[in-house]
C-alpha positions in Angstrom: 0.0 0.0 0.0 3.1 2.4 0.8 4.5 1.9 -2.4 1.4 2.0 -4.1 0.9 5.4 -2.5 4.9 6.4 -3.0 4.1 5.7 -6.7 0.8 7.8 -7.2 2.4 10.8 -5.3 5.7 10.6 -7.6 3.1 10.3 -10.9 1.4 13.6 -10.0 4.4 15.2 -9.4 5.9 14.0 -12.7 2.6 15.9 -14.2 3.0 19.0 -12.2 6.3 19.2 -13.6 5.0 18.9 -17.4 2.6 21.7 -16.9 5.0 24.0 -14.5 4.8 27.6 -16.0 8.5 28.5 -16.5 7.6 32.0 -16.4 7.7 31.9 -12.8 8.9 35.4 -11.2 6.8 37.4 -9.4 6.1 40.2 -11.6 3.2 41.8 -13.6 2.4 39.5 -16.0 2.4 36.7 -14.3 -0.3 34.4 -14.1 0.4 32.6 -11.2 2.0 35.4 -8.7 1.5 38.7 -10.2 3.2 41.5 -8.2 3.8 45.0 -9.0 7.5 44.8 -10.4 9.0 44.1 -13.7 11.4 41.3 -12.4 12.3 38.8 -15.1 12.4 41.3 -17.9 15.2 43.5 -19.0 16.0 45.9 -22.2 17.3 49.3 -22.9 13.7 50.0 -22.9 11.6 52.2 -20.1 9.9 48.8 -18.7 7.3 49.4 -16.1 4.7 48.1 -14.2 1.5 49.5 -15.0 -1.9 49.2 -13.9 -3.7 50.2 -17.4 -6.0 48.3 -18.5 -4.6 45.1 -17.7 -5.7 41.7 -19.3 -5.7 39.9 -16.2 -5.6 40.9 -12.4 -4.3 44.2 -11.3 -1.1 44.5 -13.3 0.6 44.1 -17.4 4.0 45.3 -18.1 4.0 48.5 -20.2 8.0 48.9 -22.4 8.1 52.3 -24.3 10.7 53.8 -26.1 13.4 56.0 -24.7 15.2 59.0 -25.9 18.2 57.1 -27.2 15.6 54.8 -28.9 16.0 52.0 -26.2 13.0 49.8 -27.2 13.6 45.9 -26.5 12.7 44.1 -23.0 13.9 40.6 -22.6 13.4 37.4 -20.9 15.4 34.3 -20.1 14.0 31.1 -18.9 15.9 27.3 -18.1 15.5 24.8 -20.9 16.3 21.7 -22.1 17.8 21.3 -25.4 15.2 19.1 -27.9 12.3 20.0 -25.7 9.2 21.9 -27.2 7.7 24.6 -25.2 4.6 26.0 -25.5 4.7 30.0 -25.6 1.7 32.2 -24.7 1.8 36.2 -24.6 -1.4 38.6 -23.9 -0.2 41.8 -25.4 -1.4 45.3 -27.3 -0.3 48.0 -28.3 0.0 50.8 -27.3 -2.1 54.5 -28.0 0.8 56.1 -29.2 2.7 52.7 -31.0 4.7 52.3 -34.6 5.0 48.5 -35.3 5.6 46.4 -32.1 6.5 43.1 -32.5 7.9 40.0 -30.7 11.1 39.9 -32.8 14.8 38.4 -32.9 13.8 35.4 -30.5 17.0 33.4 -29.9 17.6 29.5 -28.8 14.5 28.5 -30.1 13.7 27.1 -33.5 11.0 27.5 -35.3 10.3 31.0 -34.5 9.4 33.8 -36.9 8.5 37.8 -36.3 5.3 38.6 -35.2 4.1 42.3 -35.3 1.4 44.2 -32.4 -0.6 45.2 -34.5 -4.0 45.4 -32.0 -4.9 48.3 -29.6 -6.9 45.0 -28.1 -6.2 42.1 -26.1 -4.4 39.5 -28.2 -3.0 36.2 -27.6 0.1 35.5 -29.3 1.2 31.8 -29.0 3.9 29.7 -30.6 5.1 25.9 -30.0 9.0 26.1 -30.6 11.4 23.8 -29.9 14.8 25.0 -27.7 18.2 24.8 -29.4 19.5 26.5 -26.2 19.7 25.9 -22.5 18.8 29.5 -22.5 16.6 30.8 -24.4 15.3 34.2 -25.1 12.1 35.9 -25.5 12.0 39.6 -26.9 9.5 42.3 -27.5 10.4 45.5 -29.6 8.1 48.9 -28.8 8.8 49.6 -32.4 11.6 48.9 -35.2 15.3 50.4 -35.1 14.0 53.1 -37.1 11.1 54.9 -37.7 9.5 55.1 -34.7 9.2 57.9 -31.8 10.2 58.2 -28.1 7.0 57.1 -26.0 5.8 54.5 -28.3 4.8 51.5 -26.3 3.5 48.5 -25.8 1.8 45.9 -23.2 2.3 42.4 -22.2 0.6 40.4 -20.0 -0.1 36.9 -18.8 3.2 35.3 -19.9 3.3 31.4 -20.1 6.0 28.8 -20.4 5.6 25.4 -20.9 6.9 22.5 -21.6 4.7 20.9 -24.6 4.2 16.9 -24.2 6.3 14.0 -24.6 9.0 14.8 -22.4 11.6 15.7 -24.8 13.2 15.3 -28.2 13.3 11.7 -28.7 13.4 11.5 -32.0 17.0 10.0 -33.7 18.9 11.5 -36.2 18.5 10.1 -39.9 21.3 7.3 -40.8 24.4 8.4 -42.6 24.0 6.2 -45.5 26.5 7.8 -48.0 29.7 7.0 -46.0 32.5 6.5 -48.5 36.2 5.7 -48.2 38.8 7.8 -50.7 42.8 8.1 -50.6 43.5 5.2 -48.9 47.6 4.7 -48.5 49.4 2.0 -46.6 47.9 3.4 -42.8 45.2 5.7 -43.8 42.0 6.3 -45.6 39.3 9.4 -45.8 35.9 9.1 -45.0 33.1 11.3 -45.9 29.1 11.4 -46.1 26.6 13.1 -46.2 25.2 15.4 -43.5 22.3 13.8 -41.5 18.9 15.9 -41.0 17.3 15.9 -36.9 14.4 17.3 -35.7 16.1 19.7 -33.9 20.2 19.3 -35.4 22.6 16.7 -35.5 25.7 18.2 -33.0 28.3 15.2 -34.3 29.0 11.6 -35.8 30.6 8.6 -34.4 32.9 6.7 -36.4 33.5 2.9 -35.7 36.1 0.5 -36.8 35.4 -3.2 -37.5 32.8 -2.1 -34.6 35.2 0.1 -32.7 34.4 3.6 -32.2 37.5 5.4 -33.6 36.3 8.7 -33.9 33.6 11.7 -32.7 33.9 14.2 -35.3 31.3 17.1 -35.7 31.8 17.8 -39.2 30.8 15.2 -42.5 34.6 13.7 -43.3 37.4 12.7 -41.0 40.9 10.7 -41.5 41.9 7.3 -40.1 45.2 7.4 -39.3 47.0 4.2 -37.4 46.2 1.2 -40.0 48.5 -1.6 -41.1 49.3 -2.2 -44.4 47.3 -4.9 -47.3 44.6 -5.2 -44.3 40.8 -5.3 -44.6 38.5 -2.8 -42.5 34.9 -1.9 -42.5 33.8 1.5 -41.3 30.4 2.5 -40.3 28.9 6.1 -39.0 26.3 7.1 -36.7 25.3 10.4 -36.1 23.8 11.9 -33.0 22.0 15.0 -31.1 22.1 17.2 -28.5 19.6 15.2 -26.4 21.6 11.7 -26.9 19.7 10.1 -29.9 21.9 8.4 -31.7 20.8 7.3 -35.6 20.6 3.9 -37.1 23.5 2.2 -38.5 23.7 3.3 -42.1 26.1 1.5 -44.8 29.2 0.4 -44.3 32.4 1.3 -46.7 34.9 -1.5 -47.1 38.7 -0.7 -47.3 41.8 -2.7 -48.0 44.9 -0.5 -47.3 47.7 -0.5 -49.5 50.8 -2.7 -49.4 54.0 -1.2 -47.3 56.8 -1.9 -49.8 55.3 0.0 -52.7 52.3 2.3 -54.3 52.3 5.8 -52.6 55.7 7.8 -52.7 56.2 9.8 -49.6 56.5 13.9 -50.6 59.4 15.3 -48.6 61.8 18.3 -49.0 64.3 15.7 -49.8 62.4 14.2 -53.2 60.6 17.1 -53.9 62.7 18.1 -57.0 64.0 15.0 -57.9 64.1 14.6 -61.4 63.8 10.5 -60.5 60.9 10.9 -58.7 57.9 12.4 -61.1 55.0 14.0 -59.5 53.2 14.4 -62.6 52.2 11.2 -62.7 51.2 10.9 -59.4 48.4 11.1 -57.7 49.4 13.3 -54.3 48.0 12.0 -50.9 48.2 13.2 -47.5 47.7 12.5 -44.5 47.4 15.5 -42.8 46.4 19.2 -44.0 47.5 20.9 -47.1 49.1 24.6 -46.9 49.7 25.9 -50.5 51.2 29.7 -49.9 50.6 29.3 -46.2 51.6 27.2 -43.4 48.5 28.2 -41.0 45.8 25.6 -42.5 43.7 27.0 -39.7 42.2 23.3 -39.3 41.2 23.0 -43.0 42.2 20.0 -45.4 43.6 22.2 -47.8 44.4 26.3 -47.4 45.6 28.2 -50.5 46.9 31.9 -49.7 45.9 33.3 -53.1 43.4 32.5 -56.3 42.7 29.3 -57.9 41.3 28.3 -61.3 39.5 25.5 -62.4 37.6 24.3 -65.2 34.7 23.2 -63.0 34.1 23.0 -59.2 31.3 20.8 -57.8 30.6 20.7 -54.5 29.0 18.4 -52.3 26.0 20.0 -50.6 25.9 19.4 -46.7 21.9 21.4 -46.6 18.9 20.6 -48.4 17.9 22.3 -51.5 15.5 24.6 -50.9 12.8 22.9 -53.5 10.5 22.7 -50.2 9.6 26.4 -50.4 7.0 24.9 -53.2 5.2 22.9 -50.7 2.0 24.2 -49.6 2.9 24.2 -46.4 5.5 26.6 -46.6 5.1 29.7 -45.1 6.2 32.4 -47.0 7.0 35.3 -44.7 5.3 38.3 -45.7 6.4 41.5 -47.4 5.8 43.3 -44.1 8.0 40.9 -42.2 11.1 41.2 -45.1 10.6 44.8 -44.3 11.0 44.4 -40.6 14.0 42.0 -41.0 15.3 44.6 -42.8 14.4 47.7 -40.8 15.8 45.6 -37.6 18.8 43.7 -39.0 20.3 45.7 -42.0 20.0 42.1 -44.4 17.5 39.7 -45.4 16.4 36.6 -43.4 18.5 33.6 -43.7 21.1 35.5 -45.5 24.8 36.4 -43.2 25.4 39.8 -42.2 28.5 41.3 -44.0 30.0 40.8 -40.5 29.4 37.4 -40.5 31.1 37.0 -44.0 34.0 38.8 -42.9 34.5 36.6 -40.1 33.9 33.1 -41.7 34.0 33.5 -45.0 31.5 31.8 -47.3 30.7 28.5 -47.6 29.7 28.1 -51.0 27.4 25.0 -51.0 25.6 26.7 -48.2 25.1 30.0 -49.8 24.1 29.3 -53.2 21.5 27.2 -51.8 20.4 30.3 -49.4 20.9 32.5 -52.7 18.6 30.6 -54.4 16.0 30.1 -51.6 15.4 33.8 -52.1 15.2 33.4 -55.6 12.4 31.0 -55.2 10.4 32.9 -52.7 10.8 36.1 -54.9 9.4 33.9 -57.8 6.2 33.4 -55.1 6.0 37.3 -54.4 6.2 38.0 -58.6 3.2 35.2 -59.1 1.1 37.1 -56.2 1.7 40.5 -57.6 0.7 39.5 -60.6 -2.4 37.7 -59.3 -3.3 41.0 -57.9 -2.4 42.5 -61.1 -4.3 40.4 -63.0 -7.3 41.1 -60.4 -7.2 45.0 -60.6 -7.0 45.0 -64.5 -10.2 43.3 -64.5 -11.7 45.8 -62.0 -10.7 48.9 -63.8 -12.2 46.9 -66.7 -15.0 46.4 -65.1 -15.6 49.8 -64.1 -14.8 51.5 -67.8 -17.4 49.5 -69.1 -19.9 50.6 -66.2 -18.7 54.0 -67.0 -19.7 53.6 -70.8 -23.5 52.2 -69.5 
């Protein structure tokens, strides 16, 4: 009977858990233990406690825009990587207000901008899943520019929750393009694909004849340590933050190459050799290449200057972005490009030029992005000229009327 009982209370307490409301300081728009304070939220906006009009109980938060054109409040709640939380957000805006909007949310995926635009009561809500122990919630009083000191806007009511099934359980997709290439005496290169994940893949582990052997995070890595004219079959799994690893996928066999003969060994000694003729060589190595430079800064190969080729094909590591034709894609709207650009100086899902500037470009990556935009403008030139279309008829319409 004790245990029975020990079970039932541990059972309700597992629920409580699932519905606990993670915005959980006593503030103004809290459900649970509203209080006259602001505590939680923070910005370079004026962020108050106000007792105007409220949406529930005594209290909302008010932000409004400062002099120096503060405008964001913030909030930061404990999560777990892979879970989905449900969002919730009572707000309005404001009597004097110029585009508030729940904006530049971060650690959470799945998330898009979402403009005020009621002087009523509105519930905002969103199921997102966390990419960050931290995530953070953030309401704008109006965009960077454009709007005026004092416009505002309220929030009230603010739930957190965890949405059900108790976490990302859901495995990674099976690497099932491993391949082996430039196999010497004691090495060989495998690459693959990258893997997809509900919420991301974080790394790969690499076995041996069954022996893990490796834990890289990118899609290609180097065995190093073989023995010569030996057998060995290599297999990749690939796993998330939460732990789920992915299904075996193919395996790539290799036979390494004999000691006493096949690859030549570059060194300073034979590298001008007229006996030795690199030519007719293929060149293999087994660590990183440094043409011009000697800092490969982790990469295979590094070349300090400019390279030309007849053709370059690389092998994308992102999906192409056909999807956008889907019907259900959701194709942000004009007003929300305008915002993104308004806030952020660049289009969504495109690098700031700081960005480039400090990684570079990744060329499989971007002209997929490159063309993603492409795409979606091909879906804004089909509306307009839907509505193109629409008003010729209309003005038709109304000439002949005029005529009657």
């Amino acid at each position: 009977m004790k245990s029975l009982i020990l079970f039932l209370g541990l059972l309700c307490f597992g629920l409580g858990l699932t519905g606990q409301n993670l915005h959980n300081q006593a503030n103004a728009a809290s459900i649970d233990n509203e209080a006259n304070s602001i505590t939680g939220w923070t910005g370079n906006a004026n962020i108050i406690s106000s007792t105007n009009n409220p949406f529930l109980g005594t209290f909302s938060i008010n932000a409004a825009s400062t002099a120096s054109n503060g405008r964001e409040c913030a909030y930061t709640f404990a999560a777990t990587v892979g879970q989905a939380y449900t969002i919730s957000i009572w707000a309005r805006a404001g009597t004097q207000n110029f585009q508030p909007a729940f904006a530049n949310w971060a650690g959470l995926t799945g998330f898009s901008t979402t403009i005020i635009n009621s002087l009523n009561w509105t519930q905002y809500t969103w199921t997102l899943t966390a990419s960050s122990t931290s995530p953070i919630i953030r309401i704008y009083t109006s965009p960077s520019s454009g709007g005026s000191t004092g416009d505002s806007v309220f929030f009230d009511s603010v739930s957190i929750t965890a949405a059900g099934g108790g976490g990302d359980n859901q495995p990674p997709s099976a690497v099932t393009s491993l391949s082996a290439s430039g196999t010497t005496a004691t090495s060989t290169n495998l690459n693959w694909n990258a893997s997809t994940d509900n919420v991301g893949v974080t790394g790969y582990t690499i076995f041996q004849n069954g022996t893990q052997v490796g834990s890289p995070t990118n899609t290609f890595f180097n065995v190093t340590g073989l023995n010569p004219s030996t057998s060995y079959a290599f297999t990749a799994r690939a796993r998330d933050a939460a732990g789920n690893t992915s299904a075996s996928g193919n395996t790539v066999n290799v036979t390494t190459e004999s000691g006493g003969g096949g690859a030549t060994d570059y060194t300073s000694m034979n590298a001008n050799l007229f006996t030795v003729d690199w030519r007719a060589r293929d060149l293999f190595a087994n660590r990183n290449v440094g043409i011009g430079t000697t800092n490969t800064q982790g990469h295979r190969l590094a070349v300090a200057g400019s390279i030309i080729a007849e053709e370059v094909k690389v092998a994308l590591q992102t999906n192409w972005p056909d999807y956008i034709f889907k019907k259900d894609y959701r194709l942000p709207s004009l007003e929300e490009v305008e915002l993104q650009i308004i806030e952020r100086g660049y289009l969504l899902n495109i690098p700031s030029s700081k960005e480039m500037e400090e990684n570079g470009v990744v060329l499989g990556d971007m002209v997929s992005r490159l063309l993603l935009k492409i795409e979606e403008l091909t879906l804004y030139t089909i509306q307009q000229e839907k509505r193109i279309n629409q008003l010729d008829e209309e003005l038709k319409n109304m000439r002949l009327f005029k005529k009657d």
